[in-house]
Backbone as a printed PyTorch tensor [residue, N CA C, xyz], in Angstrom:
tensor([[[  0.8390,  -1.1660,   0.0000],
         [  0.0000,   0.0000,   0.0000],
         [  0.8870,   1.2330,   0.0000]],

        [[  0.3430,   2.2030,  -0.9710],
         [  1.3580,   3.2750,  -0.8000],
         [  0.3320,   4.5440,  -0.0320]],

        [[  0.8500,   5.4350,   0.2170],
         [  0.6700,   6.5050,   1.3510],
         [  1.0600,   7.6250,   0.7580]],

        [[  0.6390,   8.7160,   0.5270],
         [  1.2440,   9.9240,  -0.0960],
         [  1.0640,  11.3810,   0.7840]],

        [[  1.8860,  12.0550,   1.0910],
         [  2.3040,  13.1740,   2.0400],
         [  3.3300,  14.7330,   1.2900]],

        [[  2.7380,  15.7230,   1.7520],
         [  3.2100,  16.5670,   1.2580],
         [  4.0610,  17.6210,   2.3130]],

        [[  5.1800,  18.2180,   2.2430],
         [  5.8990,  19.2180,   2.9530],
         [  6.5830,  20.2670,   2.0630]],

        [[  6.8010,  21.8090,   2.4460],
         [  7.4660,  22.7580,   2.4440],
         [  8.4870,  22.9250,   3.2040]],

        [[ 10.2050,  23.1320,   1.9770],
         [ 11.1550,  23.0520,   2.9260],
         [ 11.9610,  23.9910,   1.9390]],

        [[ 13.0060,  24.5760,   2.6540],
         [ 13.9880,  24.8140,   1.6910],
         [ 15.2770,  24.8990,   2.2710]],

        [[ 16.1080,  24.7190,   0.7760],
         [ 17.5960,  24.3360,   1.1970],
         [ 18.5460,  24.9040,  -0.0350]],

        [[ 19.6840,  24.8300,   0.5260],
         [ 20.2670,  25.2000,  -0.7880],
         [ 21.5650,  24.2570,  -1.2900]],

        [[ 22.4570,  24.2260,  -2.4210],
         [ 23.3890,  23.3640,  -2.6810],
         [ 24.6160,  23.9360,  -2.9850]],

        [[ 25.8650,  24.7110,  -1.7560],
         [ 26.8000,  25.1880,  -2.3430],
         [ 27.5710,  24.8060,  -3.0880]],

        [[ 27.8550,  23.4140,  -3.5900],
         [ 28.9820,  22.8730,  -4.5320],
         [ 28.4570,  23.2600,  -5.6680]],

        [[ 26.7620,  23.1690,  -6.3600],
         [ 26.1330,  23.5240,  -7.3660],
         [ 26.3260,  24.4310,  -8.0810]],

        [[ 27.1200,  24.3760,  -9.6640],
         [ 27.0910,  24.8890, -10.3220],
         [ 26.0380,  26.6210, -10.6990]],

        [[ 25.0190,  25.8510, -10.8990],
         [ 24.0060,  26.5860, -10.9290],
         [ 22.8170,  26.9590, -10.6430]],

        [[ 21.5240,  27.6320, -10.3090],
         [ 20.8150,  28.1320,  -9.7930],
         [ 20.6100,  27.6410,  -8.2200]],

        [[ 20.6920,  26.2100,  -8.1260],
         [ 20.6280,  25.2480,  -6.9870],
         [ 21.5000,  26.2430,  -5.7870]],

        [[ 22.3470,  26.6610,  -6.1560],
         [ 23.4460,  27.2960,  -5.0980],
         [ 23.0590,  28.0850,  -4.1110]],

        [[ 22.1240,  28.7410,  -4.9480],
         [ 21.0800,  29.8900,  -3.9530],
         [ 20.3660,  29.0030,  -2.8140]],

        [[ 19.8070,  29.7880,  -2.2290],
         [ 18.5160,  29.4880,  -0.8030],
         [ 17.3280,  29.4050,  -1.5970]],

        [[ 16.6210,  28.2960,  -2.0000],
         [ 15.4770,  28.3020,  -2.7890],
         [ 14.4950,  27.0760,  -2.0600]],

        [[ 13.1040,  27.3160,  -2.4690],
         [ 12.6030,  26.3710,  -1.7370],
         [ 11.8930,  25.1910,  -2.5170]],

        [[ 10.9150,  24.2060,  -1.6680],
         [ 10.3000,  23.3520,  -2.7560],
         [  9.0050,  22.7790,  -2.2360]],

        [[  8.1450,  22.2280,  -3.0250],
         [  7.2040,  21.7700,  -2.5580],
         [  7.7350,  20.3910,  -2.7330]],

        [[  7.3120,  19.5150,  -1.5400],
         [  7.8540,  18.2810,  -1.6000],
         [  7.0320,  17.4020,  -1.6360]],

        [[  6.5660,  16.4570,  -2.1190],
         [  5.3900,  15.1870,  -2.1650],
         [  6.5300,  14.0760,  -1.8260]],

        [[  6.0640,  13.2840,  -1.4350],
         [  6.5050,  11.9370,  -0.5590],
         [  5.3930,  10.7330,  -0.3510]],

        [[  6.0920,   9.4920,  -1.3830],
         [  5.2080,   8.2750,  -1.2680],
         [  5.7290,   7.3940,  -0.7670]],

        [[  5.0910,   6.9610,   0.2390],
         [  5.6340,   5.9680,   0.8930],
         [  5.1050,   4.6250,   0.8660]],

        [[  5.6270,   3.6060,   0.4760],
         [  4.8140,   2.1140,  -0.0070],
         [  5.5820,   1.1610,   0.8810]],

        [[  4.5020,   0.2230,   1.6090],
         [  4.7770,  -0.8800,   2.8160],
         [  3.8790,  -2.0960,   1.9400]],

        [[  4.7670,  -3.2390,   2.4040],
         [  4.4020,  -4.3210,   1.8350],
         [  4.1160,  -4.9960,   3.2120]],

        [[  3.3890,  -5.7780,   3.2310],
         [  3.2580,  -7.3530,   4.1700],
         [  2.0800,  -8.0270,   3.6630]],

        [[  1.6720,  -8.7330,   4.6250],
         [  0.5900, -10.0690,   4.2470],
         [ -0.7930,  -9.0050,   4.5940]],

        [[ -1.6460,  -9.3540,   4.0710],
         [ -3.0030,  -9.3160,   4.1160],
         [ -3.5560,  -9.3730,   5.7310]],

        [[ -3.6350,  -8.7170,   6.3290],
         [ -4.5990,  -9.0870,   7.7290],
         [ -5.9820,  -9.1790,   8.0650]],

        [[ -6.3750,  -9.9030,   8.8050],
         [ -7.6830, -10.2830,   9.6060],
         [ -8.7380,  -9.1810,   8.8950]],

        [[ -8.3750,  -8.1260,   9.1000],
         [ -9.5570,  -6.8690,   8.9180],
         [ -9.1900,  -6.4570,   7.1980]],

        [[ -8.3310,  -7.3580,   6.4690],
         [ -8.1650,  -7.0410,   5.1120],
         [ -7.7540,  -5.8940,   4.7110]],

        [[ -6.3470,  -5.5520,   5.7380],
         [ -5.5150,  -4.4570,   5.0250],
         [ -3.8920,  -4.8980,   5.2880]],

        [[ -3.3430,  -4.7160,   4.6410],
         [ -1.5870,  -4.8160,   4.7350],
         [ -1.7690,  -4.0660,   6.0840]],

        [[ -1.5330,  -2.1750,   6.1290],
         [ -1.6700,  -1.6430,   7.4910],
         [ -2.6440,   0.1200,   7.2600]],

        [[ -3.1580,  -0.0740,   8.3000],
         [ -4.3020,   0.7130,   8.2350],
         [ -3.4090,   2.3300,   7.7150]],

        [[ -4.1250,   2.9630,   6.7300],
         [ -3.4980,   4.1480,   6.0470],
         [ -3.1530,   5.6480,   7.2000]],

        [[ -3.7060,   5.1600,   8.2070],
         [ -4.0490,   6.4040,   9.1290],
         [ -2.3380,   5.9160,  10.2350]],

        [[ -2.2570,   4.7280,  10.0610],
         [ -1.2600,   4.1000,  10.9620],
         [  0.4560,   4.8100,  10.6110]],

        [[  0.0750,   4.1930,   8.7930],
         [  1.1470,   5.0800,   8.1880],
         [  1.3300,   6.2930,   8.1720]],

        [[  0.1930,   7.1950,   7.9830],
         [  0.0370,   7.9660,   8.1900],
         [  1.3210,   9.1440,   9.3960]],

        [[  0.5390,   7.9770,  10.7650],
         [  0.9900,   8.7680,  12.1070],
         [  2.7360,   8.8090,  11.9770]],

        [[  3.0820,   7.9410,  11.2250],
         [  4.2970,   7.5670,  11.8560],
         [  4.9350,   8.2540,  10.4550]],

        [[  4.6920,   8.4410,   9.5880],
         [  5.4210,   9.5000,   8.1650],
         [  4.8280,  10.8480,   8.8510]],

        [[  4.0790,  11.2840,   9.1750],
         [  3.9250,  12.4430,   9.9740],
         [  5.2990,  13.0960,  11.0090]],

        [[  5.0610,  11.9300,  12.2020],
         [  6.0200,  12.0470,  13.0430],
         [  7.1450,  12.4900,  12.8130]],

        [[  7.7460,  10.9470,  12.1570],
         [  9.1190,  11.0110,  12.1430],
         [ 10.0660,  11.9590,  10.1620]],

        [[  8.9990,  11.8100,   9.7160],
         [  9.3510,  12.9940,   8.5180],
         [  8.8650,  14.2530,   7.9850]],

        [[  7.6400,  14.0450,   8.0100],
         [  6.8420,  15.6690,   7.5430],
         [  6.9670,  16.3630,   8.9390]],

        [[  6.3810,  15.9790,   9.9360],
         [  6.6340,  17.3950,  10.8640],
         [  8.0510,  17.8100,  10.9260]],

        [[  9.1900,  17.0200,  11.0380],
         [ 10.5500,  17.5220,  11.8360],
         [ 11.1180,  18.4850,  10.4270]],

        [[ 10.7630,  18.1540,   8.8380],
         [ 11.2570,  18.2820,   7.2630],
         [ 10.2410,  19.8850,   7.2580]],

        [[  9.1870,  19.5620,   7.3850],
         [  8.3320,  20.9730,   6.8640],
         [  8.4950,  22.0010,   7.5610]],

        [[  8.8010,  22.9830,   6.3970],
         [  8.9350,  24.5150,   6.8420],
         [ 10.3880,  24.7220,   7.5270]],

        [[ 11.1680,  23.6470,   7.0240],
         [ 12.3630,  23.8350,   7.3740],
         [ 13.2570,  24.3480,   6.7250]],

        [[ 14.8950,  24.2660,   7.1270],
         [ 15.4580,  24.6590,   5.8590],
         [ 16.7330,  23.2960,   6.6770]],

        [[ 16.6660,  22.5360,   5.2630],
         [ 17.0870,  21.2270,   5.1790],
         [ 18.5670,  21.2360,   5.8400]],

        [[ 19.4690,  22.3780,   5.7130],
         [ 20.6170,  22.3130,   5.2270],
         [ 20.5130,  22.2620,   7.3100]],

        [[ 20.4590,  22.4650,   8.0990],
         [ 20.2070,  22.3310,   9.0750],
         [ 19.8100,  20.7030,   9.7680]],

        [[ 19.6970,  20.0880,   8.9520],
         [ 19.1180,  18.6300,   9.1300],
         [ 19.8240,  17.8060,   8.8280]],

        [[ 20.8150,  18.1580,   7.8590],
         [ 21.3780,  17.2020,   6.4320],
         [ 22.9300,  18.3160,   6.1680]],

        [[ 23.8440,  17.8270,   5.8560],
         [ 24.8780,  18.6410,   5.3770],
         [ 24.9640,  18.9500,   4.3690]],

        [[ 24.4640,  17.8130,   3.5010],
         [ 24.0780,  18.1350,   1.5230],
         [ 22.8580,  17.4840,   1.3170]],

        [[ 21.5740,  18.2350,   1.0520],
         [ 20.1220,  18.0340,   1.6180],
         [ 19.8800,  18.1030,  -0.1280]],

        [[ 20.5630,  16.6010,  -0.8360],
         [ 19.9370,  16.4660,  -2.2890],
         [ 18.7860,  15.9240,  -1.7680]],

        [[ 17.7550,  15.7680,  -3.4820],
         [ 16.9780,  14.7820,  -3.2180],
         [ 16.9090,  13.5310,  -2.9990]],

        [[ 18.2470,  13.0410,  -3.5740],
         [ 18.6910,  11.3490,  -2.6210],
         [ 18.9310,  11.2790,  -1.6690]],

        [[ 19.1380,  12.2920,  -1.1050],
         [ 19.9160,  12.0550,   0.5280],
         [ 18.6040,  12.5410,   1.2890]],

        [[ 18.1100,  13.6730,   0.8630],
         [ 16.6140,  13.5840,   1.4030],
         [ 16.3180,  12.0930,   1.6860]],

        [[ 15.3710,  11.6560,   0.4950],
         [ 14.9900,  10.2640,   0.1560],
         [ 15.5620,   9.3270,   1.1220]],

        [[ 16.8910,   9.4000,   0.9620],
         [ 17.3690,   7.8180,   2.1630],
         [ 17.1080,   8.3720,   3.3320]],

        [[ 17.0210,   9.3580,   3.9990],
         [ 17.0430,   9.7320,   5.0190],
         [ 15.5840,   9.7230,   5.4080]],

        [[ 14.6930,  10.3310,   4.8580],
         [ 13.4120,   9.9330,   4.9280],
         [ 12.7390,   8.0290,   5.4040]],

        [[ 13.5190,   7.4800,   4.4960],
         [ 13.7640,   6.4480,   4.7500],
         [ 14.3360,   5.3340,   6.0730]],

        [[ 15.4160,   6.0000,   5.9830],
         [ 16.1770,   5.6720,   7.3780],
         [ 15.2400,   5.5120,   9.0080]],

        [[ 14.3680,   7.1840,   8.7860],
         [ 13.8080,   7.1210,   9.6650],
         [ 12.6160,   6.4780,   9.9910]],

        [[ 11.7980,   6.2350,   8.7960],
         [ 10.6000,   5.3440,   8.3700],
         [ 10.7220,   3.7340,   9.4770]],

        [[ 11.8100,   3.3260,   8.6600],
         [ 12.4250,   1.8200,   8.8260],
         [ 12.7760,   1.6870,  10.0960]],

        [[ 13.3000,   2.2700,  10.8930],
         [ 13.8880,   2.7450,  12.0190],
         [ 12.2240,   2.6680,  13.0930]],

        [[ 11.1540,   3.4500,  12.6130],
         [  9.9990,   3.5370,  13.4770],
         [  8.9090,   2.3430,  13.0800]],

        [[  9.5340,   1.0900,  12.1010],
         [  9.1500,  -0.0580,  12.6010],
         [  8.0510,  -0.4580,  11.1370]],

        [[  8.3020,   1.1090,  10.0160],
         [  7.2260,   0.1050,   9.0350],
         [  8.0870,  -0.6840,   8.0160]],

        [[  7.3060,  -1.2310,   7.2300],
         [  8.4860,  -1.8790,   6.6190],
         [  8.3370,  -1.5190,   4.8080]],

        [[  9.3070,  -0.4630,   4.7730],
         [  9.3260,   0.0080,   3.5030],
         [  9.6500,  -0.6270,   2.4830]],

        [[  9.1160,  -0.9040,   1.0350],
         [  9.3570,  -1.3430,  -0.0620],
         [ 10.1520,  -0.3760,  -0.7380]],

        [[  9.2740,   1.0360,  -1.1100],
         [  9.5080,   1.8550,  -1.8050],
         [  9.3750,   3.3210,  -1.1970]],

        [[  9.7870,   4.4970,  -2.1400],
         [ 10.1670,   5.6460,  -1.4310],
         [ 10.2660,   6.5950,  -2.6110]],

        [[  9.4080,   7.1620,  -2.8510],
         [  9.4560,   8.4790,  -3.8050],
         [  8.8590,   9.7320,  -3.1700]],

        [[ 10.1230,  10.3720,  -4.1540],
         [ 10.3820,  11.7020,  -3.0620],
         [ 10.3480,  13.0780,  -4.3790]],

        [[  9.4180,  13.4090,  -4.8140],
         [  9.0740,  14.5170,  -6.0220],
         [  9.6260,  16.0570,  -5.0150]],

        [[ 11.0020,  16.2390,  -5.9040],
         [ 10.7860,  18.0080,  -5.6350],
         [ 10.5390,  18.8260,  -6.8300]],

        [[ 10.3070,  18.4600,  -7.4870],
         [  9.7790,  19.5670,  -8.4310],
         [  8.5410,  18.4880,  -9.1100]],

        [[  7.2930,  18.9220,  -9.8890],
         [  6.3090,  18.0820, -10.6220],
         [  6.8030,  17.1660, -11.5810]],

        [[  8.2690,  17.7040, -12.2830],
         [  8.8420,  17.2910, -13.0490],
         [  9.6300,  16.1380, -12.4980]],

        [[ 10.2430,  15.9850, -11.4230],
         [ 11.4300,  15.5710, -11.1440],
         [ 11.3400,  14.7750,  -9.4360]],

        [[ 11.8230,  13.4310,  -9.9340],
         [ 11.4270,  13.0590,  -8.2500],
         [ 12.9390,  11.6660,  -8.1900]],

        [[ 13.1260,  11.2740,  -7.2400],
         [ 14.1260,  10.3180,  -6.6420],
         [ 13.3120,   9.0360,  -6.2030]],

        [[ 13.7460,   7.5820,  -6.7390],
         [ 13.1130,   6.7200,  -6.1800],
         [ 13.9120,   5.6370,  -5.6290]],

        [[ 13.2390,   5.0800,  -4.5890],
         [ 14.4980,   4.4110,  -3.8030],
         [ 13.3100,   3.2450,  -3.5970]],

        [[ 14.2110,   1.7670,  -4.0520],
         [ 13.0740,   0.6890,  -3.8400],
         [ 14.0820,  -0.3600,  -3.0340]],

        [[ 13.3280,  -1.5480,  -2.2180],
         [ 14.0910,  -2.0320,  -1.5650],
         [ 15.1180,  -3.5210,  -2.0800]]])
């Protein structure tokens, strides 16, 4: 089942050539997909469950932040694993992990 979540953050990329270098921000969408068996009440895990815990441990501490404070080089892969890290860490069990910062453009991390 995948789960989809949205945050405002911004960061910037000093090694970056170009525009990236600046302080710019992004709208961030974040899908998060858990695999297991089928349960009793006929769900892998209840969406509100995932929910609490991609809340917790990534959109609240990520939104309205400014990354570079969180992360030393706050790409969108390192976002992504890190997003991740903490997911896995609070016990769900991630398959997959897409992480859109621009409409155009997103990072996917599968297991």
């Amino acid at each position: 089942m995948t789960r989809t979540f949205s945050f405002e953050a911004a960061h910037q990329l000093p090694w970056h050539p170009g525009r990236c270098r600046r302080l710019h921000g992004h709208h961030y969408r974040l899908e998060v997909t858990v695999e297991g068996p089928v349960g009793p009440n006929g769900v892998v895990v209840d969406f509100a469950d995932v929910a609490a815990v991609a809340e917790r441990e990534v959109v609240g501490p990520f939104d309205h932040s400014y990354l570079n404070d969180v992360m030393g080089n706050p790409t969108a892969e390192l976002i992504a694993a890190e997003a991740w890290k903490r997911l896995e860490a609070a016990g769900l069990a991630v398959v997959a992990l897409r992480l859109w910062e621009t409409a155009e453009s997103c990072v996917e991390l599968l297991a």
